[in-house]
N, CA and C atoms as a LAMMPS dump frame, in Angstrom:
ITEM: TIMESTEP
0
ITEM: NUMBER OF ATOMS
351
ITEM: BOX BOUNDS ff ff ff
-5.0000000000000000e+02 5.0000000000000000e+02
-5.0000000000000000e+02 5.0000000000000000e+02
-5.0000000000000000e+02 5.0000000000000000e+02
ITEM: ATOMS id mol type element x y z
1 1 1 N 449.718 -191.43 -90.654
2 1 2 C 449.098 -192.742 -90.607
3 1 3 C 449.775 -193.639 -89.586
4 2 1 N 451.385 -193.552 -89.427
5 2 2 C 452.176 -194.383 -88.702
6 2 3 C 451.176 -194.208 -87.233
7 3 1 N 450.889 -192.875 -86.661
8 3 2 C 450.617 -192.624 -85.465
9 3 3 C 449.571 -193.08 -85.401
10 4 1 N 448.47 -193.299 -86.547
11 4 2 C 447.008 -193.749 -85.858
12 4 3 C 447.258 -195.796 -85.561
13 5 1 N 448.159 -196.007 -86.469
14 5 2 C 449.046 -197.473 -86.597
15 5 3 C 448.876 -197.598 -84.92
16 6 1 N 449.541 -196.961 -84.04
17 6 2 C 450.47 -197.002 -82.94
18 6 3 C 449.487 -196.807 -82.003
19 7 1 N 448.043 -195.751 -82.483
20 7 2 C 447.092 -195.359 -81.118
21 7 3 C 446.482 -197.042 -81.428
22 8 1 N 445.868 -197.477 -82.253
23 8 2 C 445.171 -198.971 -82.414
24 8 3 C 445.815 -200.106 -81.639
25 9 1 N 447.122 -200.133 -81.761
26 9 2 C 448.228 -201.137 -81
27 9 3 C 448.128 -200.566 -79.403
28 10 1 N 447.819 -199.487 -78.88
29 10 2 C 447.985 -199.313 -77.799
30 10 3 C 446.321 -199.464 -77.556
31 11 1 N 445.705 -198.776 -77.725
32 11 2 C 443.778 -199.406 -77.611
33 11 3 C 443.451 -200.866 -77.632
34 12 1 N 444.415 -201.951 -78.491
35 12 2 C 444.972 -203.417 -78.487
36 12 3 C 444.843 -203.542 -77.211
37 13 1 N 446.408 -202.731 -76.602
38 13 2 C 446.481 -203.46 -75.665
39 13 3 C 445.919 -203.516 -74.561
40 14 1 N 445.309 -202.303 -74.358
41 14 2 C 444.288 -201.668 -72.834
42 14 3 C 443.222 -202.779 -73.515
43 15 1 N 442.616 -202.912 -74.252
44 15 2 C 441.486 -203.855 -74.105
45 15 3 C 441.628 -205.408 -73.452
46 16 1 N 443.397 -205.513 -74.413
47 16 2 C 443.739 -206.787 -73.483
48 16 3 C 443.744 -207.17 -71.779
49 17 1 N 444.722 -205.685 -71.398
50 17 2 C 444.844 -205.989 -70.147
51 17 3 C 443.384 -205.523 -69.274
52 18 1 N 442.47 -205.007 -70.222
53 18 2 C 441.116 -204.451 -69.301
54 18 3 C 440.868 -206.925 -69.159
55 19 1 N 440.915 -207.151 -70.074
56 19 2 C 440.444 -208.658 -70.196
57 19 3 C 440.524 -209.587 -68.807
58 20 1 N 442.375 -209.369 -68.375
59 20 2 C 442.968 -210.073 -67.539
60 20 3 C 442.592 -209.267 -66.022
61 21 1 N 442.049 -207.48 -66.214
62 21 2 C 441.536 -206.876 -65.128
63 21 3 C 440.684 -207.341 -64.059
64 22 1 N 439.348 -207.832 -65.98
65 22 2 C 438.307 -208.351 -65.517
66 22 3 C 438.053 -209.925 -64.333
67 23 1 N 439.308 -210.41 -64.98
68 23 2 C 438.887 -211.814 -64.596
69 23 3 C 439.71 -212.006 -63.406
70 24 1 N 440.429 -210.865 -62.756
71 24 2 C 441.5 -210.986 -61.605
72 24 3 C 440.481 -210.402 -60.699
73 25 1 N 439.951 -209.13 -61.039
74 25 2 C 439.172 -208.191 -59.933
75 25 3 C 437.453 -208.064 -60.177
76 26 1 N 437.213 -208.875 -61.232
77 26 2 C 435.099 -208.279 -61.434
78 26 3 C 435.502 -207.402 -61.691
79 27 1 N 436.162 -206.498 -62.209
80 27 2 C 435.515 -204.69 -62.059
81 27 3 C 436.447 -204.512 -64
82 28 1 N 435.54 -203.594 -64.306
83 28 2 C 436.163 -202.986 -65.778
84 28 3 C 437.183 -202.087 -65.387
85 29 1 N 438.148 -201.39 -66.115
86 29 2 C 438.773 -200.441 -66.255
87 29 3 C 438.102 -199.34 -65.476
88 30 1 N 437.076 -198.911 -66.042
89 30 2 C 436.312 -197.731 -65.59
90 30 3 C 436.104 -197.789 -64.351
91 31 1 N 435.581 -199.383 -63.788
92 31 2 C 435.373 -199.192 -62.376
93 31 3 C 435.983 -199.359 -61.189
94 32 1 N 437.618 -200.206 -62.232
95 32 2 C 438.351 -199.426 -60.978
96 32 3 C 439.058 -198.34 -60.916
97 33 1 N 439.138 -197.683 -62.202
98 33 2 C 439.519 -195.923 -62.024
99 33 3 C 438.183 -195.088 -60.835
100 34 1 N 437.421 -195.817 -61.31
101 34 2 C 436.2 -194.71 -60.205
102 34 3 C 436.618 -195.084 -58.702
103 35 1 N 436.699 -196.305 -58.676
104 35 2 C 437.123 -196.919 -56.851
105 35 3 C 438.484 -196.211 -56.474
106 36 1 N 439.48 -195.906 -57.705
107 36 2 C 440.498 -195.288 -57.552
108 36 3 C 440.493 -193.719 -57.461
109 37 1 N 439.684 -193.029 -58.146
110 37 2 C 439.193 -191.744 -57.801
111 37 3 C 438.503 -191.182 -56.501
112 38 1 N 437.355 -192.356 -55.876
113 38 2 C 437.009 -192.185 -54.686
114 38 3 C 437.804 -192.479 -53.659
115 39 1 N 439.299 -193.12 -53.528
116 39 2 C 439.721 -193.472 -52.935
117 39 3 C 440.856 -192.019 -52.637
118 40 1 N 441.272 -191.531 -53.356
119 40 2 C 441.575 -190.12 -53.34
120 40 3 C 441.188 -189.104 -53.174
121 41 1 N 439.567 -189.019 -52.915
122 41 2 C 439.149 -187.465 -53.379
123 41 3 C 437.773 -187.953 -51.946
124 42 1 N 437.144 -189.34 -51.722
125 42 2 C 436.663 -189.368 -50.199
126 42 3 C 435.199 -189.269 -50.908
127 43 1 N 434.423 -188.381 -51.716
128 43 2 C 432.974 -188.365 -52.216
129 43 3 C 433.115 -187.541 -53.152
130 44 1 N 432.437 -187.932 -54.492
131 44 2 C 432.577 -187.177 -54.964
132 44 3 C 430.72 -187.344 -56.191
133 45 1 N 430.391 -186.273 -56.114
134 45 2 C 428.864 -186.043 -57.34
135 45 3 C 429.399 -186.821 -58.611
136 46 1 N 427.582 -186.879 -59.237
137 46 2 C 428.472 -187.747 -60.42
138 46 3 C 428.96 -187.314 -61.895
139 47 1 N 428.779 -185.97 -61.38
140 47 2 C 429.265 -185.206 -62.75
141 47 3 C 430.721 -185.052 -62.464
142 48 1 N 430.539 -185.172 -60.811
143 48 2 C 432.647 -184.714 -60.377
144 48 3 C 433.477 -186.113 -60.743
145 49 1 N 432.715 -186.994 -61.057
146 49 2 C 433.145 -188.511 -61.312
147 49 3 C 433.426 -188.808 -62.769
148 50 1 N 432.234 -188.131 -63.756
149 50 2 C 431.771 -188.244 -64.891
150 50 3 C 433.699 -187.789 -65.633
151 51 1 N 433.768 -186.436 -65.156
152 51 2 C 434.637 -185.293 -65.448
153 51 3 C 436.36 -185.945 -65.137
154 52 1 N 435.952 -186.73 -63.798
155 52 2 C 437.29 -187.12 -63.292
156 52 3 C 438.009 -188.695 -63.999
157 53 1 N 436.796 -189.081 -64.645
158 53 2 C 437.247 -190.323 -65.841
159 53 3 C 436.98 -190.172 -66.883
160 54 1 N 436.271 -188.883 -67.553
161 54 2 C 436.691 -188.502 -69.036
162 54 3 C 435.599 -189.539 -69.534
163 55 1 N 434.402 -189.555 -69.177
164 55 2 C 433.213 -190.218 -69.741
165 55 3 C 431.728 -188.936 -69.799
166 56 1 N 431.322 -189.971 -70.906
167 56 2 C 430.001 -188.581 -70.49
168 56 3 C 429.114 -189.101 -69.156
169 57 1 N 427.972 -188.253 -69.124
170 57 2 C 426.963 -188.213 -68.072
171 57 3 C 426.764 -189.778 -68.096
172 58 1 N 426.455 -190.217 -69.404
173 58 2 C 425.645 -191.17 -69.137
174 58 3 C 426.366 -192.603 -69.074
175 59 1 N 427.668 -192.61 -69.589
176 59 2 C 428.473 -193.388 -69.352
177 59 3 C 429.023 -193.509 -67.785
178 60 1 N 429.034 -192.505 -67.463
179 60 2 C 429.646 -192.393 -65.391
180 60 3 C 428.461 -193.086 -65.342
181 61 1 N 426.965 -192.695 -65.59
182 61 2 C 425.885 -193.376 -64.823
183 61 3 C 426.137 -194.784 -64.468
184 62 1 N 426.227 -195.351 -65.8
185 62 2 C 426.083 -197.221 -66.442
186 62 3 C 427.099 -197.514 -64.872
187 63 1 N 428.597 -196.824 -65.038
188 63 2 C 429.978 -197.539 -64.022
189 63 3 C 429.401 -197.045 -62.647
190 64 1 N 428.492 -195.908 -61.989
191 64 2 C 428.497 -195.659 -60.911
192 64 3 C 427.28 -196.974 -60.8
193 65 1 N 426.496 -197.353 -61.31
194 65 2 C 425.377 -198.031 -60.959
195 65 3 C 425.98 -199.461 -60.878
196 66 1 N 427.009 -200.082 -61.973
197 66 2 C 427.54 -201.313 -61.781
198 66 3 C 428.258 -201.164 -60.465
199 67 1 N 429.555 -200.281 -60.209
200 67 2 C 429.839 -200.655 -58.866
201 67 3 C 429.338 -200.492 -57.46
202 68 1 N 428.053 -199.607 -57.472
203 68 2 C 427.096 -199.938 -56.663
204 68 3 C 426.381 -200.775 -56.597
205 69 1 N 425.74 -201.743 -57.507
206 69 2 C 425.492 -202.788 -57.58
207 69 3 C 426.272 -204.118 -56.465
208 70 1 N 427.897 -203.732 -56.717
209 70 2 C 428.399 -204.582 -56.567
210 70 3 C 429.082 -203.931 -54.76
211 71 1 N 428.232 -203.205 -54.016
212 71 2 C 428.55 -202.872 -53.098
213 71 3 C 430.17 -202.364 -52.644
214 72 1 N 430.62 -201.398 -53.512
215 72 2 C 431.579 -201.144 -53.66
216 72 3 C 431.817 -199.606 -53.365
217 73 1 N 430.294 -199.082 -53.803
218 73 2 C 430.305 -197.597 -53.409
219 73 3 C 428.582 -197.616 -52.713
220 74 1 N 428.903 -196.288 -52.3
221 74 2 C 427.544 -196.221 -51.675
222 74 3 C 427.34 -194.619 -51.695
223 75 1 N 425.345 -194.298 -51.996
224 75 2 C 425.024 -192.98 -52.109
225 75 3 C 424.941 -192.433 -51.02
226 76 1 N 425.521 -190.974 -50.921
227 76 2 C 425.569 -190.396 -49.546
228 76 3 C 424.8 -188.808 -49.838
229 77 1 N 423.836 -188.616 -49.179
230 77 2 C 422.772 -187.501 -49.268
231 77 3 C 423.835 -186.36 -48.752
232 78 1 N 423.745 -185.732 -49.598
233 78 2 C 425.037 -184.106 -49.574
234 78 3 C 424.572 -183.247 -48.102
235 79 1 N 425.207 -182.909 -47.07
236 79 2 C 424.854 -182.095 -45.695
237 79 3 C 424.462 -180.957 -46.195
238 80 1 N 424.967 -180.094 -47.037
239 80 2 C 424.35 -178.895 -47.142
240 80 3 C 423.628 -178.709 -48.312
241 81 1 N 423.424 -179.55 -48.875
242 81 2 C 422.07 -179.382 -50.257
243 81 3 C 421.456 -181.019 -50.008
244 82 1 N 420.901 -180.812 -49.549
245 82 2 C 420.106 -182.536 -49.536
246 82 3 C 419.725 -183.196 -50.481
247 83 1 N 419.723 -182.201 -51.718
248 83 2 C 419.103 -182.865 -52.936
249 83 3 C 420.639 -183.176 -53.674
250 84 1 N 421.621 -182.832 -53.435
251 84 2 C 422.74 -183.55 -54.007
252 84 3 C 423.134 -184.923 -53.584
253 85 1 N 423.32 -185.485 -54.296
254 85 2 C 424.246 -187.221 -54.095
255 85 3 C 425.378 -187.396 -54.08
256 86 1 N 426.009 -187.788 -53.086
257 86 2 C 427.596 -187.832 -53.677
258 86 3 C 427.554 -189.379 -53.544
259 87 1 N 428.848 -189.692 -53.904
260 87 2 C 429.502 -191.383 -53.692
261 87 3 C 430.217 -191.536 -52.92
262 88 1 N 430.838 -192.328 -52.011
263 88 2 C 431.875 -192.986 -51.351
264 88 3 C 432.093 -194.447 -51.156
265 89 1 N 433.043 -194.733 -51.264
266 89 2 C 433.395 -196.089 -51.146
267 89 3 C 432.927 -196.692 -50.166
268 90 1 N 432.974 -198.216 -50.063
269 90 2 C 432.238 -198.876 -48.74
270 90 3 C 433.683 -199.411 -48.513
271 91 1 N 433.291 -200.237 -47.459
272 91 2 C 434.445 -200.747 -46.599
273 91 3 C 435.212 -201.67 -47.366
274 92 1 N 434.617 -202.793 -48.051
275 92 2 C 434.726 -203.347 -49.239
276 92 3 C 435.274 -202.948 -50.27
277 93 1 N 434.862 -201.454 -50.476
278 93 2 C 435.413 -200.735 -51.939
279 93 3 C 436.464 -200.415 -51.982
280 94 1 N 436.452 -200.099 -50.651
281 94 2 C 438.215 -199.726 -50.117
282 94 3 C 439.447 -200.639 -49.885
283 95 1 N 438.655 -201.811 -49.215
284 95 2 C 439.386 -202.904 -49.183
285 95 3 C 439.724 -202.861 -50.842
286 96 1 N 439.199 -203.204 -51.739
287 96 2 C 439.7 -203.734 -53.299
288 96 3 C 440.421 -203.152 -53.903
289 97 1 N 440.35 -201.692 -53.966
290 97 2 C 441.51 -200.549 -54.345
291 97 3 C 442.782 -200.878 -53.661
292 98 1 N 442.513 -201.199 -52.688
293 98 2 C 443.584 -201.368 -51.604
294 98 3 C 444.376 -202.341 -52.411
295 99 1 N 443.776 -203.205 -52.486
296 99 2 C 444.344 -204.839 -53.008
297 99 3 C 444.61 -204.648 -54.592
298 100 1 N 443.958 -204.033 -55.397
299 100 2 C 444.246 -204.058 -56.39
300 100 3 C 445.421 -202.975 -56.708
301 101 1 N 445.973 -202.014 -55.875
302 101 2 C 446.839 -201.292 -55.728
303 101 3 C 448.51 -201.508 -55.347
304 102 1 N 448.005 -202.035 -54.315
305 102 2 C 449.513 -203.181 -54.306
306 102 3 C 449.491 -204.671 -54.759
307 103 1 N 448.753 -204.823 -55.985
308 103 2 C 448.972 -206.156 -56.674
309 103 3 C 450.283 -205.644 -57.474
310 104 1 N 450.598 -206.609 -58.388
311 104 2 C 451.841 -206.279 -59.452
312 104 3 C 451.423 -207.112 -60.78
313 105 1 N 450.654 -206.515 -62.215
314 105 2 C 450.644 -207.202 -63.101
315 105 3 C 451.595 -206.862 -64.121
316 106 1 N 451.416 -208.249 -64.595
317 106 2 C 452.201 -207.711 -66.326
318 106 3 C 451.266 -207.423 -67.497
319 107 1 N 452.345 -205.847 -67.027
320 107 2 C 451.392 -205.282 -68.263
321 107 3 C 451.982 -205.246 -70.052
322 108 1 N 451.098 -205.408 -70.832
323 108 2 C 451.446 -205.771 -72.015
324 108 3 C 452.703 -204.75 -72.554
325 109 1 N 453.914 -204.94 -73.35
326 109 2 C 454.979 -204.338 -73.27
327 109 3 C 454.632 -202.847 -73.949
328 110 1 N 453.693 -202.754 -74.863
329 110 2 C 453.032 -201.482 -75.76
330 110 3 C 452.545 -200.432 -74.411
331 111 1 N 452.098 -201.216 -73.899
332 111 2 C 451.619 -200.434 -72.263
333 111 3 C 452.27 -199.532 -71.293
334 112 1 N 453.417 -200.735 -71.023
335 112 2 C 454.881 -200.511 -70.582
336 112 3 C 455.221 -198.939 -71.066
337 113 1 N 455.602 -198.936 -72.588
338 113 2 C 456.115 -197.808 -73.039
339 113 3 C 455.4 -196.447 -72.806
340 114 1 N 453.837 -196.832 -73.229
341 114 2 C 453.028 -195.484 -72.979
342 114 3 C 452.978 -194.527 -72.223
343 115 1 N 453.597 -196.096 -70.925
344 115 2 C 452.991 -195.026 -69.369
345 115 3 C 454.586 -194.63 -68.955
346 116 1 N 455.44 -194.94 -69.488
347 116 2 C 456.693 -194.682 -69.575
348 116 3 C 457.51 -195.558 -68.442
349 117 1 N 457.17 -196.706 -68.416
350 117 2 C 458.02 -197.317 -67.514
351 117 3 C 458.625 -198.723 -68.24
């Protein structure tokens, strides 16, 4: 029981700091792990996206469509299967990863411990 105590206090706190995410960068958790995934990997399908943030199909959909929305990524018609889609960041998208990468927040101290620092 202690341990499910401890997963709730840490789910606490990611919701908190998703809060202070929101209101520093527009973007949820999810969407800047995806800007952060494309920023590593260059294009990626959206099942390779879905897979690479541990959401289902239809949950990647909702975050690939909000940060396209928000001109952050953009659809790129696949060279050797035309009927595939991949994603890549826009110039913009890149810029924000960028920035949100070398920002420095404080993160809630439960946080701190998780990620082991």
């Amino acid at each position: 029981m202690e341990t499910l105590c401890k997963i709730r206090d840490i789910y606490r706190a990611i919701a908190e700091f998703e809060g202070q995410f929101v209101q520093m960068y527009d973007l949820s958790l999810n969407e800047g792990m995806l800007l952060c995934t494309l920023l590593d990997r260059t294009q990626l399908t959206a099942s390779e996206i879905a897979e690479a943030l541990g959401l289902s199909a239809s949950n990647a959909s909702k975050v690939i469509r909000s940060v396209e929305s928000k001109k952050l990524i953009t659809r790129v018609v696949g060279k050797k299967d035309k009927r595939q889609m991949l994603f890549a960041l826009t110039l913009e998208g890149k810029n924000r990863i960028l920035n949100i990468k070398g920002a420095t927040w404080k993160l809630p101290d439960l946080l701190l411990q998780a990620i082991g620092e």
